[in-house]
C-alpha positions as CSV (number, residue, x, y, z in Angstrom):
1,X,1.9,20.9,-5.6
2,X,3.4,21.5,-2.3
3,X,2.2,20.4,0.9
4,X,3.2,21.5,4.8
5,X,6.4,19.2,6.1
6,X,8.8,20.7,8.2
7,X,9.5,23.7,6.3
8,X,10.1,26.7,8.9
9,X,13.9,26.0,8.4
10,X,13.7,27.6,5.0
11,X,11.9,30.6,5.6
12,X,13.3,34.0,5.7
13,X,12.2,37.4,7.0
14,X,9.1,38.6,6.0
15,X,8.5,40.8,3.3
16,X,5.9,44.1,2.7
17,X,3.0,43.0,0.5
18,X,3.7,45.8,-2.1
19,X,7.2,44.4,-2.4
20,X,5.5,40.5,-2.9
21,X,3.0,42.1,-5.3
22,X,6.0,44.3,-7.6
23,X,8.1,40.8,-7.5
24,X,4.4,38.6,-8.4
25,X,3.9,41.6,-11.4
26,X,7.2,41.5,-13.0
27,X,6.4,37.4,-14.0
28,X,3.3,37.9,-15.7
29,X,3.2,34.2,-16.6
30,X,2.5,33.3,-12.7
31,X,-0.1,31.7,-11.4
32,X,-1.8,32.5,-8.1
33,X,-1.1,29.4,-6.9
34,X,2.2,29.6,-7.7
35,X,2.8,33.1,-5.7
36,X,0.8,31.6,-2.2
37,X,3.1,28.5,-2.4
38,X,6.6,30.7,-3.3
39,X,5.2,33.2,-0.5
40,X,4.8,30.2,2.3
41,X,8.2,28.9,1.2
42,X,9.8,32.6,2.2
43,X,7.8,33.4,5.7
44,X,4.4,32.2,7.0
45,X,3.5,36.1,8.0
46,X,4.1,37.0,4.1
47,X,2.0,34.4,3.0
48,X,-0.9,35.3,5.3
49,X,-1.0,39.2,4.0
50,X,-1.2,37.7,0.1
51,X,-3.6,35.1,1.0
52,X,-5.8,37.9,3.3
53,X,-5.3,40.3,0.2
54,X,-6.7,37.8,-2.0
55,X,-9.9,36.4,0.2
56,X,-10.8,40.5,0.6
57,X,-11.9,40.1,-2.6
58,X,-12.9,36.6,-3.5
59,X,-15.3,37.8,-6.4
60,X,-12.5,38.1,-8.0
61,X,-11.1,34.6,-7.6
62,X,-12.2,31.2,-9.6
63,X,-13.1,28.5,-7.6
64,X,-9.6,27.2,-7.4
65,X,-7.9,29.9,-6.3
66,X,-10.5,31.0,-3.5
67,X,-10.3,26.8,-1.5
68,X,-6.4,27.0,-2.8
69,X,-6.1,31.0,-0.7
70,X,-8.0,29.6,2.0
71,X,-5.8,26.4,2.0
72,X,-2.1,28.4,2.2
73,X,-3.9,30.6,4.9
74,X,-5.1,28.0,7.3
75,X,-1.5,26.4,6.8
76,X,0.0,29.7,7.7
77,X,-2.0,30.2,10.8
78,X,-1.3,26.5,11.9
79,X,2.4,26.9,11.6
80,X,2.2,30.2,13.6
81,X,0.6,28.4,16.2
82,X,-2.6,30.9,15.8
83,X,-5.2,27.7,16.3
84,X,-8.2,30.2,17.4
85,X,-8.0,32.1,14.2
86,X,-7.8,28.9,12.2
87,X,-11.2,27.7,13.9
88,X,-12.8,31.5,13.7
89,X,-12.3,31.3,9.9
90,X,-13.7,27.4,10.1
91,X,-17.1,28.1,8.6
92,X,-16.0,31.0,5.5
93,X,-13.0,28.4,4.3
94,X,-15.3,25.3,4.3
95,X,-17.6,27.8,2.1
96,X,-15.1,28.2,-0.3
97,X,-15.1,24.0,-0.6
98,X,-17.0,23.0,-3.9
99,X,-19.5,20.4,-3.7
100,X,-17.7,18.0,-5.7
101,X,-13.9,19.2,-6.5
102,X,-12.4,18.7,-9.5
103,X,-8.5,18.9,-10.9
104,X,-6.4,21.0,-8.3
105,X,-9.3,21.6,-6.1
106,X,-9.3,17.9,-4.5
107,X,-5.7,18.5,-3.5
108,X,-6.3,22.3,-2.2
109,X,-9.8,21.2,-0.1
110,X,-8.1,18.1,1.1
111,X,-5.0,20.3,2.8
112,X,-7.7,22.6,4.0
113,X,-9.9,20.5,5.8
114,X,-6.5,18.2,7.3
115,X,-5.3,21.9,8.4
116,X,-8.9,22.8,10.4
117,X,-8.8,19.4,11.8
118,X,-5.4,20.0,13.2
119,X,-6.4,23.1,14.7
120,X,-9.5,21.4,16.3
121,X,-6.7,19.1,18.0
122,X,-4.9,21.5,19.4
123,X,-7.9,23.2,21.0
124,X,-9.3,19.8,22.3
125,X,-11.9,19.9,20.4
126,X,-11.3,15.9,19.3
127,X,-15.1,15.3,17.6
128,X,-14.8,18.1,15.0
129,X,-10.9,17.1,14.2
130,X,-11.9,13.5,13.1
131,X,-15.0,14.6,11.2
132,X,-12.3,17.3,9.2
133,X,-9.7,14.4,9.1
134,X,-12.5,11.8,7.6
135,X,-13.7,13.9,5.3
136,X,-10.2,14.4,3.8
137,X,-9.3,11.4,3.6
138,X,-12.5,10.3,1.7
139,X,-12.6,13.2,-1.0
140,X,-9.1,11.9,-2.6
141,X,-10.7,8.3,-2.4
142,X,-14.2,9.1,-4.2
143,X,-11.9,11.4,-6.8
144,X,-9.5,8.3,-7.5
145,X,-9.6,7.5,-10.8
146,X,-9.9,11.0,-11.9
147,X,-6.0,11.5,-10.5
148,X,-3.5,11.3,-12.8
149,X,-0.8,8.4,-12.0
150,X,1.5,11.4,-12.6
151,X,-0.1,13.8,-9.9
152,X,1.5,13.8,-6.1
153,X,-0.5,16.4,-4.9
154,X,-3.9,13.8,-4.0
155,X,-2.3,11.3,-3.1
156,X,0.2,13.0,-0.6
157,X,-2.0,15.6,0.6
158,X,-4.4,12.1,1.6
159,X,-1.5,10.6,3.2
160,X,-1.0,13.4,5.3
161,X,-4.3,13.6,6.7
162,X,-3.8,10.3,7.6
163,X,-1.3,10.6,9.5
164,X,-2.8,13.6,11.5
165,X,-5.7,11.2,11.8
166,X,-3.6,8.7,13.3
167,X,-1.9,11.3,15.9
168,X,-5.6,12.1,17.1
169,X,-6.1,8.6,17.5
170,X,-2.4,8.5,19.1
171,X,-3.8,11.4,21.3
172,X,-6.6,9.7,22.1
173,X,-4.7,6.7,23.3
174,X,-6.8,4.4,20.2
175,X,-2.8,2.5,19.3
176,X,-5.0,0.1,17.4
177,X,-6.4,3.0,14.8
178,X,-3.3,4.8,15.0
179,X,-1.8,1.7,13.7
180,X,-4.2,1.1,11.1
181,X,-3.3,4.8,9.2
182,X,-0.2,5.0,9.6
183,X,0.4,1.8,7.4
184,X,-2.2,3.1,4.8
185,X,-0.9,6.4,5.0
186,X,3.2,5.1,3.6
187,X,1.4,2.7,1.4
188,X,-0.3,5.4,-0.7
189,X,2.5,7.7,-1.1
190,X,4.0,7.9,-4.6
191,X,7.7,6.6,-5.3
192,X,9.0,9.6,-6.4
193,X,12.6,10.0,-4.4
194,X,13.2,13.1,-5.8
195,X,10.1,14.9,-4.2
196,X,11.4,16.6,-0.8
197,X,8.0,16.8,0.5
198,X,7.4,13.2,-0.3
199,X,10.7,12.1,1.7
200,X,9.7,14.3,4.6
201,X,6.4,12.9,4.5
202,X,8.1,9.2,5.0
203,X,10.1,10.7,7.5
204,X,6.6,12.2,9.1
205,X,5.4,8.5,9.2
206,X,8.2,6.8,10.3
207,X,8.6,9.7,13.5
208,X,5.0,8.7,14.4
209,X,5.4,4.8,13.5
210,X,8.5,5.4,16.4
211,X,6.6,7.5,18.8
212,X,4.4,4.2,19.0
213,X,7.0,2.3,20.0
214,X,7.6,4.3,22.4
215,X,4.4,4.5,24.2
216,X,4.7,0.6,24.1
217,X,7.8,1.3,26.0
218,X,9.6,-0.6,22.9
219,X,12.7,1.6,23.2
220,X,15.2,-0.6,21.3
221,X,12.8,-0.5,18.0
222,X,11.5,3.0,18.1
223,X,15.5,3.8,18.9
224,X,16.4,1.9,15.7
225,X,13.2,3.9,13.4
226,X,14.7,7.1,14.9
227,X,18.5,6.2,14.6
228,X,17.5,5.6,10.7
229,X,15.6,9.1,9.9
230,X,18.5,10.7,11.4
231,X,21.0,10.6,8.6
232,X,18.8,11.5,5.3
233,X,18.3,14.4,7.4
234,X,22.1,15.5,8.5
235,X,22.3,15.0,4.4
236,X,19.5,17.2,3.8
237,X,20.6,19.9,5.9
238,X,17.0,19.5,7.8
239,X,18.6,21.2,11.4
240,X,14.5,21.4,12.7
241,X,13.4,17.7,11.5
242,X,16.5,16.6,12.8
243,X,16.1,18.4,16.4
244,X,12.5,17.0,16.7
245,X,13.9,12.6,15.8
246,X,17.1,13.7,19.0
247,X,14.4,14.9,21.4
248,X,12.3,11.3,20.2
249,X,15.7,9.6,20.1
250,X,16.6,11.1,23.9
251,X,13.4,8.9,25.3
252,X,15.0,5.8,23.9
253,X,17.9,6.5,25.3
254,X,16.3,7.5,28.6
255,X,13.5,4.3,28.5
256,X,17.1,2.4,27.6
257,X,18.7,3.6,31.0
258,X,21.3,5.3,29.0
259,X,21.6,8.8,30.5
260,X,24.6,10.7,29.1
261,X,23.2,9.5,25.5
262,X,20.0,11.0,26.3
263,X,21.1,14.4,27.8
264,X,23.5,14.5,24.2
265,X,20.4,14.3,22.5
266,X,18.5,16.4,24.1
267,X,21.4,19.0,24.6
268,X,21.5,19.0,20.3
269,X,17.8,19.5,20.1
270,X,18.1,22.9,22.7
271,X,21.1,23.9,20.3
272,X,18.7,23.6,17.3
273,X,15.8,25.5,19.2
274,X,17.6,28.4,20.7
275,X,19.3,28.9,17.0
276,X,15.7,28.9,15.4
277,X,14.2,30.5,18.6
278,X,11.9,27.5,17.8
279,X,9.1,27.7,21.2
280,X,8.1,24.3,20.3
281,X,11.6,22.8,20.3
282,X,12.8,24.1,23.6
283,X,9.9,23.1,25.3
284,X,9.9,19.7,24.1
285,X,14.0,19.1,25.0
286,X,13.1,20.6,28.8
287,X,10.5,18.3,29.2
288,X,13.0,15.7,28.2
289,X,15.7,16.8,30.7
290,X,13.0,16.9,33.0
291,X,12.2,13.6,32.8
292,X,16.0,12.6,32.7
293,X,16.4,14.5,36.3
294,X,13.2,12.8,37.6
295,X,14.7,9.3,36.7
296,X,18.0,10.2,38.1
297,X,16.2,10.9,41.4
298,X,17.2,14.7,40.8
299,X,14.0,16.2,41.7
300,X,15.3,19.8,42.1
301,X,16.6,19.9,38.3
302,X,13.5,18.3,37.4
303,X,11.3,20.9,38.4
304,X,13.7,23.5,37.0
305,X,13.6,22.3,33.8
306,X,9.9,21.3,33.9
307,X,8.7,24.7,34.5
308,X,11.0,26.5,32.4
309,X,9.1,23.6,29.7
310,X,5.5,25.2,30.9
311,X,6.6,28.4,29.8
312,X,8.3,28.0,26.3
313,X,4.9,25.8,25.5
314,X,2.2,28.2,27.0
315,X,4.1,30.8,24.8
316,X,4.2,28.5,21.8
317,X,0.7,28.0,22.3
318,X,0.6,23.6,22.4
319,X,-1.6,22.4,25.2
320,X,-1.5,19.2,24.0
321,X,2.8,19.2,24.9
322,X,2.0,21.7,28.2
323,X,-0.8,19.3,29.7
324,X,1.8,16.7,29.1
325,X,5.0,18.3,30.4
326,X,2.6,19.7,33.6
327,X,1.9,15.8,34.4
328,X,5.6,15.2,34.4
329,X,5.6,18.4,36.5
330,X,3.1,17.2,38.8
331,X,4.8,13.8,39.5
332,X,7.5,15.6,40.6
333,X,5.8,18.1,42.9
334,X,4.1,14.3,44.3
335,X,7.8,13.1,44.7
336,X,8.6,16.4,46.6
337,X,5.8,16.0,48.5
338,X,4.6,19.3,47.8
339,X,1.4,18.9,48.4
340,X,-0.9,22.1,47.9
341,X,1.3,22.6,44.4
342,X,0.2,19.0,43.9
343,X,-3.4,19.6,44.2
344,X,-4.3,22.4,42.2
345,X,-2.0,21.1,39.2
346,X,-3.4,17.9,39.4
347,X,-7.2,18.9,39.5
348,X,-6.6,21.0,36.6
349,X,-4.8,18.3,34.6
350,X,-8.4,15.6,35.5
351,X,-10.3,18.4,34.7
352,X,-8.1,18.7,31.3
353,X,-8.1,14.9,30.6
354,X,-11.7,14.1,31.2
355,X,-12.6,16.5,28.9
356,X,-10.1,14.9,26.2
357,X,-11.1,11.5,26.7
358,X,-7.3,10.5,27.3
359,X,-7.6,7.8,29.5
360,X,-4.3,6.6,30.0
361,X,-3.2,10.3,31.2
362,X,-6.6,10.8,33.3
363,X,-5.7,7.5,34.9
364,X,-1.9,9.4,36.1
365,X,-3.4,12.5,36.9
366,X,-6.3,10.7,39.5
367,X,-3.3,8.9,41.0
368,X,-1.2,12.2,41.5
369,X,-4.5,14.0,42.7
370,X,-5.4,10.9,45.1
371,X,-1.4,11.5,46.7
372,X,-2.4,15.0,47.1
373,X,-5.3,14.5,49.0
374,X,-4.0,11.7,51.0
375,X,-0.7,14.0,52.1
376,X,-3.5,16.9,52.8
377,X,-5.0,14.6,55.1
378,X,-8.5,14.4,52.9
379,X,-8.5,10.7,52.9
380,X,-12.2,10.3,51.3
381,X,-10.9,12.7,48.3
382,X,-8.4,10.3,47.8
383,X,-10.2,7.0,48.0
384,X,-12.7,8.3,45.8
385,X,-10.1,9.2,43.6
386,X,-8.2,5.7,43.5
387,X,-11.8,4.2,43.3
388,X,-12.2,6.0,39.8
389,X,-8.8,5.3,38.8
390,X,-8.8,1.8,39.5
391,X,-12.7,1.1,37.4
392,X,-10.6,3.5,35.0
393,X,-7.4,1.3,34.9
394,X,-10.3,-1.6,34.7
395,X,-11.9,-0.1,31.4
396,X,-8.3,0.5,30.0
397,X,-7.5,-3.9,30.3
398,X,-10.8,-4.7,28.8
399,X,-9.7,-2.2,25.7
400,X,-6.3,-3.4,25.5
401,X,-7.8,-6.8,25.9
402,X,-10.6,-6.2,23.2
403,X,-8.1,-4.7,21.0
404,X,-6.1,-7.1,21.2
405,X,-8.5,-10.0,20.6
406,X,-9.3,-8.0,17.5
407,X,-5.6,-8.1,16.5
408,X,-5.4,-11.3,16.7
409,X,-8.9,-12.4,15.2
410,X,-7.5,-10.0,12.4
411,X,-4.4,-12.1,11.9
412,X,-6.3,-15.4,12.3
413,X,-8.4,-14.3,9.0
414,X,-5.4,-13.4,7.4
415,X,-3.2,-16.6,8.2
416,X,-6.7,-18.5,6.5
417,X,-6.8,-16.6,4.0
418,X,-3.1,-17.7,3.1
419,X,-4.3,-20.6,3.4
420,X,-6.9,-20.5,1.2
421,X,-4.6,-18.8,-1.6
422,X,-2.0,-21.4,-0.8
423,X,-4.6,-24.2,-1.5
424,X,-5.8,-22.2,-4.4
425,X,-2.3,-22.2,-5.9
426,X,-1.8,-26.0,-5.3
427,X,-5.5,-26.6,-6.7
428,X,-4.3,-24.5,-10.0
429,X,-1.4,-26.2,-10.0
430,X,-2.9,-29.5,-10.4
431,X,-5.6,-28.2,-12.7
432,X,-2.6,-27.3,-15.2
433,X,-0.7,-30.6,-14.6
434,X,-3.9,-32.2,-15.4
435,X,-4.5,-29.8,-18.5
436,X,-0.9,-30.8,-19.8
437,X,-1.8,-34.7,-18.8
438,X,-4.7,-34.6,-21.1
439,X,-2.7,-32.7,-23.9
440,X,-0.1,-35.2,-23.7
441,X,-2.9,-38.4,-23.6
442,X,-4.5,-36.2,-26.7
443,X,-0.7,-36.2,-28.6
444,X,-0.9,-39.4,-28.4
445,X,-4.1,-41.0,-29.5
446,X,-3.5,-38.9,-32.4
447,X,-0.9,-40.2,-32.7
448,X,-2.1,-44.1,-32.8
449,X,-4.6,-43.3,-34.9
450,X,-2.6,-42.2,-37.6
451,X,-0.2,-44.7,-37.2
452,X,-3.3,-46.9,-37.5
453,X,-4.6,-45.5,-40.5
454,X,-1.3,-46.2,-41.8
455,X,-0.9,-49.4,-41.5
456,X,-4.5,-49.9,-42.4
457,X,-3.4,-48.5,-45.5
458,X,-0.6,-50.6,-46.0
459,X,-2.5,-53.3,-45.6
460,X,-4.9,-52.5,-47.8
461,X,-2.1,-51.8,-50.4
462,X,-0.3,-55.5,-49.5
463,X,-4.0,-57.3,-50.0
464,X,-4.7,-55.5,-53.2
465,X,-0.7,-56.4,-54.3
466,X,-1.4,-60.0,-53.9
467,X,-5.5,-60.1,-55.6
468,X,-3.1,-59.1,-58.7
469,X,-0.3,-61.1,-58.3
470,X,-2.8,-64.2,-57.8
471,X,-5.1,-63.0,-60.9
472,X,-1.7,-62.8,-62.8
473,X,-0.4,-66.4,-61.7
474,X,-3.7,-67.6,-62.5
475,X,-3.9,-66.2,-65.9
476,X,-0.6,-67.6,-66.4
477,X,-1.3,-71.2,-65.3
478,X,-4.3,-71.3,-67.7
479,X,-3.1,-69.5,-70.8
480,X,0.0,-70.0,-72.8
481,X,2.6,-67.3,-72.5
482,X,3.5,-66.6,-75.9
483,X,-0.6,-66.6,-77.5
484,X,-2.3,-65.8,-74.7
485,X,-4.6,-68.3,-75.4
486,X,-5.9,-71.1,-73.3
487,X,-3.3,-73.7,-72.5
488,X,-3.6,-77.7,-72.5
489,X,-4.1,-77.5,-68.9
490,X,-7.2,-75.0,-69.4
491,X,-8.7,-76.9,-72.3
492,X,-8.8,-80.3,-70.5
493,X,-10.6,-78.2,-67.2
494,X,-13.0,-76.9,-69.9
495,X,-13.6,-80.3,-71.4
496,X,-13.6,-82.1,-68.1
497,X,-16.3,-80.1,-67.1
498,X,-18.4,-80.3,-70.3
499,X,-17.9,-84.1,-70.5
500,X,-19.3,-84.2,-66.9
501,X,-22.3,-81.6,-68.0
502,X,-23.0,-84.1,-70.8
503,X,-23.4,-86.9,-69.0
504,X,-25.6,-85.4,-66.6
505,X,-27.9,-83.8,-69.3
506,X,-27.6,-86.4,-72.3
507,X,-26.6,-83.9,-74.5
508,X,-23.9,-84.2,-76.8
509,X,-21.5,-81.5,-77.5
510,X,-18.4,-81.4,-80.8
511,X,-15.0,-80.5,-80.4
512,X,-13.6,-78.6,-83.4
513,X,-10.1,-78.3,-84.2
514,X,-8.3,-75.6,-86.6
515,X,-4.5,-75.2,-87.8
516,X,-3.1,-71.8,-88.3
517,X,-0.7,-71.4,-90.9
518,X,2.3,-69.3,-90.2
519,X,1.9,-69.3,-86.6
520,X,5.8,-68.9,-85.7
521,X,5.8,-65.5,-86.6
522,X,2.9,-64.4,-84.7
523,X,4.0,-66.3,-81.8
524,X,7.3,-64.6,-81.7
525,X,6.3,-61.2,-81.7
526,X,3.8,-62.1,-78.8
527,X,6.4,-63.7,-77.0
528,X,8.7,-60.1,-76.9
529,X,5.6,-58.5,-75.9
530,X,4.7,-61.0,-72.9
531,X,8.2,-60.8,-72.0
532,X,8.1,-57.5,-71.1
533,X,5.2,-57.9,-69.0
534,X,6.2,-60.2,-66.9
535,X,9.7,-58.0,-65.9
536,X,7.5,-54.9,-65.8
537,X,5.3,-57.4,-63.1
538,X,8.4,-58.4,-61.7
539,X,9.8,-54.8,-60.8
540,X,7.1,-53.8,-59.1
C-alpha cells in the first residue's frame, strides 16, 4: 500500500470525475483502493472528487473501503494545504474507524488518524495532534503479530506517524522525545530497497534526524546527513525532495559562515519552487536569504526577502513556517530600529507562541517585544517583559538540565547493563570451560576404570594360569609319567605318614605288593599319550 512521501512532483493536471470513472470501468478487476491510490498519484483535486463521490454514499462501501476513502481524502486535503477542512471532517472520518481493525484496515486508520493529527499541528492545536499521533502509533503495535512479515503498509504507515510525532515534539521544542521517535521510527521500517515510498521515508527521517542538528547549531553533522540525502535524490529525479534537503543544506552553510554556498543553495531551491509554483518552497528559500542578508549585516535585503517569505506562506497556508519567518522578520525590524513595526509584530508573535507552548521562540519574541518597548520609551513594558523572559530562559536550563540528566542516567543504565551482559558472557563462558573440564575428568575415569578392569582381568587370568601349572607340576612330582600312577616318591609320603599314624595309635597296618605281567606294552602306549599332554601344556 502506498503512503504520503513527497509525491506532488508526480502529479499531473487534474481530470473530470466522469473521465476517472469511464477509465476505473473499463478495468473491471480494480479495486477501490486501487482507483483512490492511482487517483492521488495523478492530482490531489482528482482524488478528492472520487473519494467525495464515494463517502456520498458510504452505505454502499465495506468497512475497508469507507476508513481507506476517508484516509486518501484527509491526505488530499493535507497536501492542498486545506487544514480547516481536514479538522471539519475530524469527527465523520474517525466514525468510519472500526473498533478493532483488521487486514488493510490497520494500515488505512493508521494514515488517517497520522493525517488529522498533522492538520491539528498546523492549526496549533498541539493536544489533539499528539492524542491522533499516539493512537497511530499504538494500533499497528497491538495489531503486531497479526501483520504479515511480507506487509509494508503497517509497519511504514507506523513509522510515519512517528516521525510526525517527533516533528510535534520538534515543534514543541521536546529534542529529547523528538529524539526518541525518530530512532524507533528508521528502526521499524522494512528493508525493502526497492519500495520508493520506503526510501523516501528514510529520507523523511534522516531530513528531520538533520534538522536536529541544526537546532543544536551542529552545522557540520546536520551538513554531512543533508550532503548524503542529496544524491539518491538527483538519481531519483526527486526535483521537490531535493529543493526542500538545499534550503536545509543552505542553513549549514549559513550556521558554517559560508555564504556564497548558502545563497547557491538556496538560489536552487527558488529554481525548484518557481518551476513547481510550489508556495511552500518559495517561502522557505526567502526566509533563508533572509536570514543570509541579516547575517551579512544587509538589513534592507533582509526585510525584502522576509516579507516577500510572509506572503508566499500566508498564501500557502503554514503558520507554523510564517510565525517563524515573521520572528526572523521582527529581528530585523529590531535591528532597524523600527520600532512601532516592532511592536505590533512582536506582540502578535507572544501572543502566537504562548498559545503553542514554544518556549524557546516565546523566549525571542519577549526579547524583540521588550526592545520595542524600551525604543518606545515604555520602560516598565519592557522590564516586565525581560523579567518573564529571563524566569522563562530559567525554566528552559532546568529542562535542558533535566533532560539531560535523564540522558545521561539513560546511558548509565545502559553502560551497566553491558556490563552485566559482559559479565554474563564471561560467567557462561566459564560455566562451559567447566562443563568441558568435567567431561574431560569423566573421559578419563572411564577410562581408568576400564583399564583397571583389565588388568584385574589379567590378573585373574595369570593367578588362575599358575593354580594349573602348580596342580600339573604337582601331579607330576607324585605320579609317574608313563602309568599315572603314584611314584616312589609318593608311596614313601604315604607310608611315612602311615608309619607315623601307627605308632601313634598302635595299630598295625600291611603293605601288599602285586606284579603285572606284560606291563611294557601298556606303559608304552601311556607314555605317547602323556607325551602329548605335556607339549599341548607346554604351548599354552
Amino acid at each position: 500500500m502506498s503512503t504520503p512521501a513527497f509525491r506532488r512532483y508526480a502529479r499531473r493536471a487534474a481530470l473530470a470525475l466522469p473521465l476517472l470513472l469511464a477509465a476505473a470501468a473499463a478495468w473491471p478487476g480494480e479495486t477501490l483502493v486501487q482507483r483512490l491510490n492511482a487517483a492521488y498519484m495523478r492530482d490531489d483535486h482528482e482524488v478528492l472528487q472520487l473519494a467525495r463521490g464515494l463517502l456520498a454514499h458510504p452505505e454502499r462501501l465495506d468497512a475497508t473501503d469507507r476508513v481507506a476513502a476517508n484516509s486518501f481524502l484527509c491526505e488530499a486535503l493535507d497536501d492542498l494545504g486545506r487544514f480547516d477542512e481536514t479538522i471539519a471532517r475530524d469527527r465523520d472520518a474517525l466514525a468510519a474507524v472500526p473498533a478493532r481493525p483488521t487486514g488493510d484496515q490497520v494500515e488505512f486508520a493508521t494514515r488517517l488518524l497520522t493525517c488529522q493529527g498533522f492538520a491539528f499541528k498546523q492549526q496549533r492545536r498541539f493536544a489533539e495532534a499528539m492524542e491522533r499521533f499516539d493512537r497511530a502509533v499504538a494500533l499497528v503495535d497491538a495489531n503486531r503479530a497479526a501483520i504479515s512479515a511480507t506487509d509494508n503498509g503497517p509497519p511504514l504507515a507506523q513509522s510515519y506517524a512517528l516521525y510526525r510525532r517527533a516533528g510535534t515534539h520538534d515543534t514543541l521544542g521536546d529534542d529529547a522525545d523528538a529524539l526518541a521517535d525518530l530512532p524507533r521510527a528508521l528502526r521499524i521500517l522494512p528493508d525493502d530497497p526497492s519500495d520508493s515510498d520506503l526510501i523516501a521515508q528514510r529520507m523523511n527521517i534522516a531530513s528531520a534526524i538533520g534538522h536536529l542538528h541544526l537546532r543544536r547549531q551542529e552545522y557540520a553533522e546536520a551538513a554531512a546527513v543533508y550532503a548524503g540525502m542529496l544524491q539518491p535524490l538527483r538519481q531519483a529525479k526527486d526535483i521537490h525532495s531535493e529543493a526542500v534537503i538545499e534550503i536545509d543544506l543552505g542553513e549549514c552553510w549559513r550556521g558554517l559562515r559560508r555564504w556564497k554556498e548558502a545563497e547557491a543553495a538556496y538560489g536552487r531551491a527558488l529554481q525548484v519552487g518557481a518551476q513547481l509554483k510550489d508556495l511552500a518552497l518559495l517561502g522557505r528559500g526567502h526566509v533563508g536569504l533572509g536570514r543570509l542578508a541579516r547575517d551579512r549585516h544587509d538589513d534592507a535585503t533582509a526585510l525584502s526577502d522576509l516579507a516577500q517569505a510572509h506572503a508566499e506562506l500566508a498564501a500557502a497556508k503554514l503558520p507554523l513556517d510564517l510565525d517563524n519567518a515573521d520572528l526572523e522578520r521582527a529581528g530585523t525590524l529590531a535591528d532597524l530600529r523600527e520600532w512601532t513595526q516592532l511592536s505590533a509584530l512582536s506582540n502578535r508573535l507572544v501572543d502566537t507562541f504562548t498559545q503553542r507552548g514554544d518556549r524557546r521562540s516565546l523566549s525571542r519574541a519577549l526579547d524583540l517585544r521588550a526592545r520595542a518597548a524600551e525604543g518606545a520609551g515604555e520602560l516598565a513594558g519592557a522590564l516586565a517583559d525581560t523579567r518573564r523572559e529571563v524566569a522563562l530562559q530559567d525554566e528552559i536550563r532546568r529542562s535542558e538540565l533535566a533532560e539531560e540528566l535523564a540522558k545521561r542516567n539513560a546511558q548509565y543504565e545502559v553502560a551497566q547493563l553491558d556490563d552485566r551482559t559482559r559479565l554474563l558472557e564471561r560467567e557462561n563462558d566459564l560455566a562451559q570451560l567447566q562443563i568441558r573440564h568435567d567431561r574431560d575428568i569423566s573421559i578419563a575415569q572411564r577410562a581408568a576404570i576400564a583399564i583397571a578392569v583389565l588388568i584385574m582381568l589379567m590378573l585373574g587370568f595369570i593367578i588362575h594360569r599358575r593354580i594349573r601349572t602348580q596342580r600339573l607340576l604337582t601331579r607330576l612330582a607324585q605320579e609317574d609319567h608313563l602309568t599315572g600312577l603314584r611314584n616312589r616318591r609318593a608311596a614313601l609320603d604315604a607310608a611315612g605318614a602311615l608309619f607315623d599314624a601307627s605308632r601313634k595309635s598302635g595299630t598295625p597296618f600291611s603293605l601288599a605288593l602285586l606284579d603285572i605281567d606284560h606291563f611294557k606294552r601298556i606303559n608304552d602306549t601311556r607314555s605317547e599319550e602323556h607325551t602329548s599332554e605335556l607339549q599341548s601344556h607346554h604351548d599354552l
